[in-house]
N, C-alpha and C positions, 0 to 999 in steps of 0.2 A: 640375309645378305652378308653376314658375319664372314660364313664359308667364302663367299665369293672373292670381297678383301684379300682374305688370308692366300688366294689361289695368284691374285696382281701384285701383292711384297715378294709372295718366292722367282727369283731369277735363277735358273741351271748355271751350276759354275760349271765355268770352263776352269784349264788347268792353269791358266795364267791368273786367274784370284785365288790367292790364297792370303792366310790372316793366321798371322802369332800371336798366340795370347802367354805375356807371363804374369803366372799366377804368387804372389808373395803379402809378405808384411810389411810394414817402416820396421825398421832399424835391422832389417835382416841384411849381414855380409854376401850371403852368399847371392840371395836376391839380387843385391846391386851389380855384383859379378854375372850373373846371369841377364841382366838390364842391357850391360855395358858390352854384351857379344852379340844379342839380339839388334840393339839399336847396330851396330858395326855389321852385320850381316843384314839383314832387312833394309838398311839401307844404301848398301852396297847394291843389293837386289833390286833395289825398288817394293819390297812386299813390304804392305801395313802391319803394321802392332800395336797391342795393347796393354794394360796393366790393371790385372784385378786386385783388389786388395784384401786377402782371405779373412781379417777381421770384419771389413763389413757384407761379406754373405754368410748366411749360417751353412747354406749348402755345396757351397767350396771348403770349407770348414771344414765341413765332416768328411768329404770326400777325400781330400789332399794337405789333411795338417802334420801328418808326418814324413811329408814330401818338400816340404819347399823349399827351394823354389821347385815350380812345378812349370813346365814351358808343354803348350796346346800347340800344334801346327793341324789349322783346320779344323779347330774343337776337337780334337783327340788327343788322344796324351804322346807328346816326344821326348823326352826326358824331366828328369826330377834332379834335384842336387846341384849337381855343376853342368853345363850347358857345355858340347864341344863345339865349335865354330864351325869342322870341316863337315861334320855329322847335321848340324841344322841345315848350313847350307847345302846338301846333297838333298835332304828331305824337299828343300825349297826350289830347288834346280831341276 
């Protein structure tokens, strides 16, 4: 029955969900630069976001510790470093 479950959690997205993940550390500058465009676009938008913290997964770690900040649109990677405002939101548009 495991499989069964797993087939009633997935729901088809449509193009109107989407989900920003910014990926960073505490005390990171550029991270909270990158927070503070997210949060100002996403919510301009209405689209959700989140905040991972790459010290506590090992495997955001490894994947993107020479990137951060690191900003996901849709679990995929959208930019690294500095976030542009007009470029997130076209991606979200």
């Amino acid at each position: 029955m495991a499989g069964m479950s797993a087939l009633f959690r997935w729901t088809p997205k449509n193009s109107r969900e989407r989900l920003v993940t910014l990926i960073g550390k505490p005390g990171c500058h550029l991270c909270d630069d990158a927070q503070a465009v997210i949060e100002k676009v996403c919510g301009e938008l209405g689209v959700p976001w989140e905040k991972k913290d790459i010290t506590e997964d090992a495997e955001l770690h490894r994947q993107y510790w020479e990137q951060i900040p690191v900003v996901l649109v849709d679990g995929a990677q959208h930019t690294f470093w500095r976030v542009n405002e007009e470029r997130l939101r076209k991606a979200l548009s």
